[in-house]
Structures are given as C-alpha cells and as structure tokens.
C-alpha positions as CSV (number, residue, x, y, z in Angstrom):
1,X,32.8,119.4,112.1
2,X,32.5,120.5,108.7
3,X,34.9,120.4,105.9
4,X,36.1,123.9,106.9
5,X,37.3,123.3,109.7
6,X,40.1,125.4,111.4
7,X,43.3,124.6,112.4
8,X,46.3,125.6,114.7
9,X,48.8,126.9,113.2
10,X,51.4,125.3,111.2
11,X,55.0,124.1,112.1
12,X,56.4,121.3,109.5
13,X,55.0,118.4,110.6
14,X,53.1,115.4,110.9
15,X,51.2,114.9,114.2
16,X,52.8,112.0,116.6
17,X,49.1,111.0,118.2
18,X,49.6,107.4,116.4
19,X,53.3,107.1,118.0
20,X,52.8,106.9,121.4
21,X,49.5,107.3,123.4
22,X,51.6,109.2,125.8
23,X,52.4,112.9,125.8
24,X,55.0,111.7,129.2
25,X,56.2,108.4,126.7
26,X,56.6,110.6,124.1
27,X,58.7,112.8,126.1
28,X,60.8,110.4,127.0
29,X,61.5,108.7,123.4
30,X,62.5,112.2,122.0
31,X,65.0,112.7,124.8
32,X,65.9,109.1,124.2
33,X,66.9,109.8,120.7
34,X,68.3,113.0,121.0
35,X,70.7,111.3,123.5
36,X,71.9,108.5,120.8
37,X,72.8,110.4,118.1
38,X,58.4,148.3,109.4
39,X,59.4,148.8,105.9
40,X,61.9,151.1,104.7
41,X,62.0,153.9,101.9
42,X,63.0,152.1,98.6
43,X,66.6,152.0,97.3
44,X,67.4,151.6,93.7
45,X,69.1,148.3,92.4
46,X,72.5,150.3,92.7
47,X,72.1,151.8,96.4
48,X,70.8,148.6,97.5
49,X,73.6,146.6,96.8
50,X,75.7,149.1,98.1
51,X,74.0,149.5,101.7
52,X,74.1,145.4,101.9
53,X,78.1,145.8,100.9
54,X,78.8,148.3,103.4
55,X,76.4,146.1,106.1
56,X,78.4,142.9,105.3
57,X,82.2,144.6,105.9
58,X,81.2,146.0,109.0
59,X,80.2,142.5,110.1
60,X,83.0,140.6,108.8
61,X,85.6,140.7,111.4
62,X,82.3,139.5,114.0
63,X,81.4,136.7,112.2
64,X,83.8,135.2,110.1
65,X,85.6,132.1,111.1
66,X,89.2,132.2,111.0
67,X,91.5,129.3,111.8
68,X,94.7,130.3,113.2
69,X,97.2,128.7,114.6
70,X,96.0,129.7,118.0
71,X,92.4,129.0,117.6
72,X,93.7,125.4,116.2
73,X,95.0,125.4,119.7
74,X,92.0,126.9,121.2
75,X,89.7,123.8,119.4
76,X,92.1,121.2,121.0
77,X,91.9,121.9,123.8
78,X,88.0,122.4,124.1
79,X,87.7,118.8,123.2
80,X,87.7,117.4,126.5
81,X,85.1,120.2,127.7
82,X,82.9,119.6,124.9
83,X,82.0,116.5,126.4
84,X,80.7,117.8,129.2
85,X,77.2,117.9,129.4
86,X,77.3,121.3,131.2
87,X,80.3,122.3,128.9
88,X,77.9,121.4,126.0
89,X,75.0,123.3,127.2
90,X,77.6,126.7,127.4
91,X,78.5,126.0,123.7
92,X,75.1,125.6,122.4
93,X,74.7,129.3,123.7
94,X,75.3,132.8,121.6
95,X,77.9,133.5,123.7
96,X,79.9,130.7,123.1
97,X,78.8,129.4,119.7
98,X,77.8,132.9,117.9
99,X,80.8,132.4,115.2
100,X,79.7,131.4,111.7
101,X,82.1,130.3,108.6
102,X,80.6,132.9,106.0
103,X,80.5,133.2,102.1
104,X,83.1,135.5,100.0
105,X,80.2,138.5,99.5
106,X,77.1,138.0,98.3
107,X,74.8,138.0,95.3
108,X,74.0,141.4,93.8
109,X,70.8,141.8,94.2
110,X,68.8,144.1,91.6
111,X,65.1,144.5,93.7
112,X,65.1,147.5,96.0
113,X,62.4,146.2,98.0
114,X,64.8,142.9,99.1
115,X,64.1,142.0,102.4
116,X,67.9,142.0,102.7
117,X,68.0,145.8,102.4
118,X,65.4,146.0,104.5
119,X,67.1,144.2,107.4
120,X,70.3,145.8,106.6
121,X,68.6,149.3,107.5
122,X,66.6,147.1,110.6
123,X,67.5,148.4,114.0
124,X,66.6,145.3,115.1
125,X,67.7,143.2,112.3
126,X,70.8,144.8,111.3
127,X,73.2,143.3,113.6
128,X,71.6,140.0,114.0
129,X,71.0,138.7,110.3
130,X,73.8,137.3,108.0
131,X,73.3,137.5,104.3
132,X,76.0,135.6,103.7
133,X,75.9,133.1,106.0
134,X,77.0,129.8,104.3
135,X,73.8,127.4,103.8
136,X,75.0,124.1,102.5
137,X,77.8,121.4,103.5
138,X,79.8,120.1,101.0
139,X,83.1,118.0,100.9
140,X,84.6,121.4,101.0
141,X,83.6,122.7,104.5
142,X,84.5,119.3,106.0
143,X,88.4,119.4,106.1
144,X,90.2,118.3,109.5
145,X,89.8,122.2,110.9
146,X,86.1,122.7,110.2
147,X,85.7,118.9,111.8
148,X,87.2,119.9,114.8
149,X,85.6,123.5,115.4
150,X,82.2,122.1,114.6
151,X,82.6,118.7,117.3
152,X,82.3,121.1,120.2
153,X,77.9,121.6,119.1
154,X,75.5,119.3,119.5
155,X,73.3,118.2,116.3
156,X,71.9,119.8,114.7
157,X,74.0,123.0,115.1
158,X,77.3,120.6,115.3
159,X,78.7,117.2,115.3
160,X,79.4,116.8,118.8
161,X,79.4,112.9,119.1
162,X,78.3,111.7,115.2
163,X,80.5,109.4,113.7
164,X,83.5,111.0,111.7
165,X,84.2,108.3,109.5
166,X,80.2,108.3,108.6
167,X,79.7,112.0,108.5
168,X,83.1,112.3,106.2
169,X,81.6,109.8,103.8
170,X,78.6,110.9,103.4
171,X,79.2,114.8,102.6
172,X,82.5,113.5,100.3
173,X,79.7,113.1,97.6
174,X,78.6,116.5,97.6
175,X,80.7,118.7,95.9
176,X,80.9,122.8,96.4
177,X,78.9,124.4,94.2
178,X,77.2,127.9,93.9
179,X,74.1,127.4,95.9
180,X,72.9,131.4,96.3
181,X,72.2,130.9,92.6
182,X,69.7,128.5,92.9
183,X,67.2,131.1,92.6
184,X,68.4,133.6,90.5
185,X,66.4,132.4,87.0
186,X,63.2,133.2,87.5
187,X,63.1,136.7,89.1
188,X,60.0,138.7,88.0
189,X,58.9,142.4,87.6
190,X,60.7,145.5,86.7
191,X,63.6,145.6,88.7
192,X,63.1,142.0,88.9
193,X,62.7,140.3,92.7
194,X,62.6,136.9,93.5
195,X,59.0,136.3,95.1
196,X,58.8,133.0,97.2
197,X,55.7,131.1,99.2
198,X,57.1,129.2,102.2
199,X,54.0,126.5,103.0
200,X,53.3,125.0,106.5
201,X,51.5,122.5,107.5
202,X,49.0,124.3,109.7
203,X,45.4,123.9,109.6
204,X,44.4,127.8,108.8
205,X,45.0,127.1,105.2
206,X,42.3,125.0,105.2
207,X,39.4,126.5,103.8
208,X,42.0,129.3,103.2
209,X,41.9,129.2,99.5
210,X,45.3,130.5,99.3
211,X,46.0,127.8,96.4
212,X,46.4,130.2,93.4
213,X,48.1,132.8,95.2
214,X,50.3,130.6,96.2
215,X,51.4,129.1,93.2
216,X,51.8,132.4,91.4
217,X,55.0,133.0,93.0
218,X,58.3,132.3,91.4
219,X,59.5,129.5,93.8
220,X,57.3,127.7,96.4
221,X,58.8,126.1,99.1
222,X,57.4,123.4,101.4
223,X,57.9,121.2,104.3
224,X,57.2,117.5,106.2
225,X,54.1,116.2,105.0
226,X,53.6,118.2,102.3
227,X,49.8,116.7,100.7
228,X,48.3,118.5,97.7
229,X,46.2,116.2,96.2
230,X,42.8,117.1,97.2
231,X,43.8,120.7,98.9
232,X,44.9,121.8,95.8
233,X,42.4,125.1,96.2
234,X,44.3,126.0,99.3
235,X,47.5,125.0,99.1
236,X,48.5,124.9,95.5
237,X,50.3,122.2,94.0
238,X,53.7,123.5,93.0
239,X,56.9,122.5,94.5
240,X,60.4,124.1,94.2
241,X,62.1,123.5,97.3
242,X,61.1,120.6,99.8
243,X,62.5,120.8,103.4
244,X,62.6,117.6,105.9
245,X,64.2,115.5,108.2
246,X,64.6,111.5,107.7
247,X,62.0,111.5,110.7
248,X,59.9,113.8,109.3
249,X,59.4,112.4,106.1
250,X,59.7,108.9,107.0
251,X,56.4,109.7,109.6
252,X,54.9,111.5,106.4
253,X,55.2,108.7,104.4
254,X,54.0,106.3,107.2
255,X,50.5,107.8,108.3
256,X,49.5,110.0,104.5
257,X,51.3,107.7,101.7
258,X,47.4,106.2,101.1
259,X,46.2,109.7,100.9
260,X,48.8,111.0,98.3
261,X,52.1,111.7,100.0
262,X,54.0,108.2,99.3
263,X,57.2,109.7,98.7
264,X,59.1,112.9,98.4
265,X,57.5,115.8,95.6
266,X,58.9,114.8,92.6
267,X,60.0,117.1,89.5
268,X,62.9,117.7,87.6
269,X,63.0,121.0,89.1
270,X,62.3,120.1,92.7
271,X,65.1,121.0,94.9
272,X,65.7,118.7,98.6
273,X,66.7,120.3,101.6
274,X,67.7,118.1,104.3
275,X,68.4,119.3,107.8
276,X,70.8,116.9,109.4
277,X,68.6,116.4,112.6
278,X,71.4,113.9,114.3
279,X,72.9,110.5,113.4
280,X,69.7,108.9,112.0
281,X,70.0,111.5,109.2
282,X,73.7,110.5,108.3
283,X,72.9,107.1,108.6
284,X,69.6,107.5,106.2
285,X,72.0,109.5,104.1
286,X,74.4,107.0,103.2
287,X,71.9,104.1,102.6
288,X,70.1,106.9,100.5
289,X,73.4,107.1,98.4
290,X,74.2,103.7,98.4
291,X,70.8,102.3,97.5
292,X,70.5,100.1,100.2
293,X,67.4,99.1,102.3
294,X,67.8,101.2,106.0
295,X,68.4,99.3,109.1
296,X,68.6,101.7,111.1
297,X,66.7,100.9,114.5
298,X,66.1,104.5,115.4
299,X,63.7,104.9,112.4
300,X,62.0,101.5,112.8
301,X,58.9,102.1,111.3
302,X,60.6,102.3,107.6
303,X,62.5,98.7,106.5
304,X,62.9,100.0,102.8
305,X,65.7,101.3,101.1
306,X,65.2,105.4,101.2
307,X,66.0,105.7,97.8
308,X,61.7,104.7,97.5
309,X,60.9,108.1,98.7
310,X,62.6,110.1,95.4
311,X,61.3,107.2,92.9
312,X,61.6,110.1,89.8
313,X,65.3,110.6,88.6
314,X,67.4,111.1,91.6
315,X,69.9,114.1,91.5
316,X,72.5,115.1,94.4
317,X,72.6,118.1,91.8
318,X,69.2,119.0,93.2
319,X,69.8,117.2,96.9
320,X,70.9,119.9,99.6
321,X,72.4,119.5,103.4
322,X,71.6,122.8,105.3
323,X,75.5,123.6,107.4
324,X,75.1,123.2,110.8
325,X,76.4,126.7,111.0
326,X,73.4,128.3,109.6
327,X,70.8,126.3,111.5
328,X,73.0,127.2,114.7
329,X,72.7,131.2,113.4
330,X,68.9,130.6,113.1
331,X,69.0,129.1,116.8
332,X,71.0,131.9,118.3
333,X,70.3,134.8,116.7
334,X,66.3,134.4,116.3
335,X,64.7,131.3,118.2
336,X,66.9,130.7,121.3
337,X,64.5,129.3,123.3
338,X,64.4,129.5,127.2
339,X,64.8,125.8,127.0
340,X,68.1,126.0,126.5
341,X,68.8,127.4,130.2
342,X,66.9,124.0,131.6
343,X,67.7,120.5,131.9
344,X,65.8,120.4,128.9
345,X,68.4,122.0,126.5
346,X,69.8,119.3,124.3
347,X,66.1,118.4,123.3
348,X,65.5,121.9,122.0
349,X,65.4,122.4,118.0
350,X,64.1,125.1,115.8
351,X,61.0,123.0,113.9
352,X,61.8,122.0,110.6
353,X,59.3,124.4,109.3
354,X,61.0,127.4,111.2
355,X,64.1,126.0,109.4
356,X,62.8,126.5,106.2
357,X,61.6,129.4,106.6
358,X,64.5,131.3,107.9
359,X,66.5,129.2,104.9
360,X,63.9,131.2,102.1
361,X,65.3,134.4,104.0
362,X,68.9,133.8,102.8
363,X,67.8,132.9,99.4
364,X,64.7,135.3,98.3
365,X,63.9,138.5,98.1
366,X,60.3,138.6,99.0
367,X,59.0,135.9,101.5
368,X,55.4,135.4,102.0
369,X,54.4,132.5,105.0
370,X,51.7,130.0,104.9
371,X,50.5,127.9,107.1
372,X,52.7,129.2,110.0
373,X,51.5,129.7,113.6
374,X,49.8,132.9,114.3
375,X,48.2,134.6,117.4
376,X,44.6,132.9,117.5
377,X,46.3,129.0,116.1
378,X,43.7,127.5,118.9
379,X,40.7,127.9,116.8
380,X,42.6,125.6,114.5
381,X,42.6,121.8,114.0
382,X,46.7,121.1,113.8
383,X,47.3,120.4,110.3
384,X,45.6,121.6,107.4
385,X,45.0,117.9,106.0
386,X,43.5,116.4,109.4
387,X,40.3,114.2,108.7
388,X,39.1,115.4,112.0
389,X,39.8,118.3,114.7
390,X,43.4,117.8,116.7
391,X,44.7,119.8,118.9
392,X,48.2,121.1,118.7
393,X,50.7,119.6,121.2
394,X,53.6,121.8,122.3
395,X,56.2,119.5,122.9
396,X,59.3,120.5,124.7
397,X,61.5,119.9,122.0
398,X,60.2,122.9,120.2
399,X,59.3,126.4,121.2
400,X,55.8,127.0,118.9
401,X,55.4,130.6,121.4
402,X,58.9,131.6,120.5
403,X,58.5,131.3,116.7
404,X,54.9,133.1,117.1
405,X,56.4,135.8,118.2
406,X,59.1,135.9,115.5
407,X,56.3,135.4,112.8
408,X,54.6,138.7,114.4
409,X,57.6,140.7,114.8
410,X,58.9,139.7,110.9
411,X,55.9,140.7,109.3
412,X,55.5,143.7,111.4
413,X,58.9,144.8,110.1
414,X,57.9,144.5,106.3
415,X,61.0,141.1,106.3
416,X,57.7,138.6,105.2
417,X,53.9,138.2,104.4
418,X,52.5,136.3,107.1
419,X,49.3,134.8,106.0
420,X,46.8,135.4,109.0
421,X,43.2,134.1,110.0
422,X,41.7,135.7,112.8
C-alpha cells in the first residue's frame, strides 16, 4: 500500500504480533501475568467556579473516604474475603469499590468553557465525574489505613497481593506535592483555558496531518510508543506529559528504538506518568530509583538497568504514579467493561491510552483526542507508524468497543475534540 495508508484506531500501544504467533498463547501469557503480580451556555470565570463548588459539596459525603474506627474494623475484617477470587471479583465492581480518597477542593478555574463546568451541568456527567479525585501516590496516601483499604482491589485499581515492603519503598521517595498545578502556567486566551492534545497511537493520524495543530496547544500529552521522528507532519513533535506502563515502554523500546524511540521523550519540561499496571511496575520502579540493571523475569526481554530509558537529567520532580483510586474511578464510573462479569475479570484493564486520556480530563480544561479509536478504525492499519498494513487485535484484556463508545458519547457532549476520519 501506499505511504498513506489508514489505520485502526488508536489505543496506547505497541502491537504484540512479534511476541507470540499466537492470539490463544497470547491469551494465555497475559492471564499468566496478571495472575503473578452537548455543550452548555457559557458561565463567566466567577459562576463557573461557583457551579463546580456547589457540584463538589453535594458529592462529598458520596465519595470521600473516611476512616473511622468502624470502617478500620470493616477493612479487617474484609481481609480474608479479599482473597477470594469471587470475593475479588465483587470488589472490583462499582458497587463495592465506588469510594475514592478525594482532594481538599479544587483549583479555581478562570475559562468558562472548562470541560469541568460543562460536566458539572452534564445530566449524564454530573454525578459520575470527580474533579477532585486524587491523581497521584505519594508517601503521603500510603500510611497503614490507606494500605489496608486499598489491599482489598486488584492492580491496577488496588494492591491486592503486591508486596508491602516493596510497594512502601518505593512510593517513600515521592513526596506530596501539588500536582493539579502542573498545568496552571501556560493557560492561553482571554479568560485564559488550558488547551491540551492527548496523542494515540492509532493509524488515522497517518496521513492526518494533524502535526501543527497539534503542537499548537499549550500541553501535549502522549502515550506507549510515542515515534515522531519522521511523522512529525502528523503527529507533531512536542511532548509535555508521557503516559506508560514498564511493559509498554519496555515493548516500545524493544521493536522502534532503531526507528527513533530508544528511550523515554526527553526534556526538561517533560512530565512521566506511570500507571502501576501490577508488581512488574514496582519492581521496575525500585531498580529505576536505585540504578540498578532489572532482573525481573516477567519483563525478560529488557536486561538493562531502566534508568537507560530517561538518559536526559532524571527528576522524580517531573516522575508521576497515577493512585490506584483514580484509575479504579476511570474503570467504574466510565469503562466497566462486561468482562468484569466473566471468568475473564481480573485480565480486564482500561488501555493505557484510555488512562491518559481520562487523566488530561482531571487536569485540562479543553481536551482534544488524537489518534483514538473511532467508528470506521477498520479501514485503518493499527498504528500510525506501521511499515505495513496490521490489523487491530481486540484482546480480552481490553474493551477497544467500550472506549469507542465513550469517545462518541464525550465529544458528542462538547467534554473533548475527537479527531475523526471517516
């Protein structure tokens, strides 16, 4: 085919093809692993504020986690049942796991056309999303209380089963800071909004020529395999905020470090998101922080020490880990999956791309989507930066229809720009 080839739709990722020539084999190492470890009238700056204020007190006493003596009690005695694998299945549920530990308000925010006002005045929205939500773990949210609350979930969205003494060590490097500012310097316009480009991987940028457009925001964020050289046209080449997994961009590294993705975007400006997929993450991690080579047999493929893939000057000031609270909000409130309710459950996962995505929701004002799966992603090759035409597998450990439909159903609501190619 020619150089303008189209592609499926994006969702964070490098393809697996070279893993395993087995869709069933491939099935069956992901289980494996998973087993070991409509817009609204404008508001001034003023009423804005106000109507996100009055949205976040009547969700308070919903949301917010409180330890009492009684729920102390309550945790304690759930830790037998949390080992249950049907018991675990319950809690990975809304029902069961829909409590959150939530920030002390939230940023003023000074653009009427937020999409946090927007979903605040959602009839759909308005109950379901969390603008303050906390985003990042620290050594502060893991004292002996939050430990035991957050055992009873499964990783990502817990620690059911991860090491203590690993996971303690790790996060005791990163102290609490004030993460919803992270974005509040380069706000544009008159009132000023904070205008971010959230970049799959999917082939419909290709050809796209999105590259300026995407660029010309204040804060682009990316994701997994994230190759500019050479697509520069259509995906730009800035980077703000970079969003992985230690599988993710360990498998990036492996099959496009000879075509210009040999480590991590570097910048002194260039922000890290990790989502803390399970325990190969924590182990990663602490190699990462100690500067040691990685041994860990789950990520085989990658003997060096992990400190090679952020070469530039390393920063935990710019190195984030998304709470396993908000990634188990995103799960319940937005992509819980139908996967859950099968024997399938504990494979299920957002993709890291959704992550991100739904992550740039908390922190922007204006979200505009590249690169994500759209209705028509078949006439699509699956990444923008494939050398030849692939198809898209839909494994089972992620629901691509689901997060479709959420795409549709954002934009349609005015919440993002979805970038579409029909």
């Amino acid at each position: 085919m020619s150089s303008r080839w189209r592609n499926l739709g994006a969702h964070g990722g490098p393809a697996l093809w070279w893993f395993l020539p087995s869709a069933v084999l491939m099935m069956i190492l992901l289980y494996v692993s998973f087993l070991q470890d409509p817009s609204v009238t404008p508001l001034s700056g003023g009423k804005a504020q106000a109507l996100l204020e009055a949205r976040l007190t009547r969700m308070e006493n919903e949301t917010r986690v409180t330890v009492t003596p009684k729920a102390r009690a309550k945790t304690t005695a759930a830790r037998a049942s949390a080992r249950s694998p049907k018991d675990v299945q319950a809690s990975s549920g809304p029902e069961a796991g829909d409590k959150y530990r939530m920030d002390a308000g939230i940023p003023p925010t000074t653009c009427p056309g937020s999409l946090k006002v927007k979903a605040a005045a959602s009839p759909w929205l308005g109950s379901l999303f969390l603008p303050n939500v906390t985003l990042f773990l620290d050594s502060e949210h893991l004292d002996p209380e939050e430990w035991e609350r957050l055992r009873r979930y499964n990783p990502p969205f817990g620690f059911l089963e991860l090491n203590r003494s690993l996971v303690q060590s790790v996060v005791a490097h990163f102290p609490p800071g004030p993460p919803r500012q992270l974005l509040a310097g380069l706000a544009r316009g008159n009132p000023p909004c904070v205008r971010c480009a959230v970049v799959g991987n999917g082939g419909s940028l290709n050809g796209s020529r999105k590259g300026q457009e995407i660029d010309g925001h204040d804060y682009v964020f990316r994701v997994n395999g994230a190759l500019t050289r050479g697509f520069e046209r259509d995906v730009g080449n800035r980077t703000s905020f970079y969003g992985f997994t230690a599988f993710s961009l360990t498998t990036s590294m492996a099959s496009l470090g000879r075509r210009g993705f040999p480590h991590a975007p570097q910048g002194k400006d260039v922000h890290y998101l990790h989502f803390l997929e399970n325990s190969r993450d924590y182990t990663w991690l602490q190699a990462l922080l100690l500067d040691q080579p990685l041994r860990e047999n789950k990520l085989a493929w990658f003997r060096r020490r992990p400190r090679e893939a952020f070469p530039d000057d390393f920063s935990l000031d710019r190195y984030h880990l998304l709470h396993p609270d908000v990634l188990r909000y995103m799960k319940n409130r937005f992509l819980r999956s139908k996967t859950l309710d099968s024997r399938h459950w504990r494979l299920y996962r957002p993709t890291t791309g959704a992550l991100l995505l739904l992550t740039a929701l908390q922190l922007c004002d204006q979200v505009s989507a590249y690169g994500f799966i759209t209705e028509g992603h078949s006439r699509f090759s699956d990444h923008y930066f494939d050398l030849s035409w692939k198809r898209t597998v839909f494994y089972i450990n992620h629901d691509f229809n689901l997060e479709k439909q959420l795409w549709k159903r954002l934009h349609e609501e005015g919440i993002i720009q979805l970038h579409q190619r029909r």
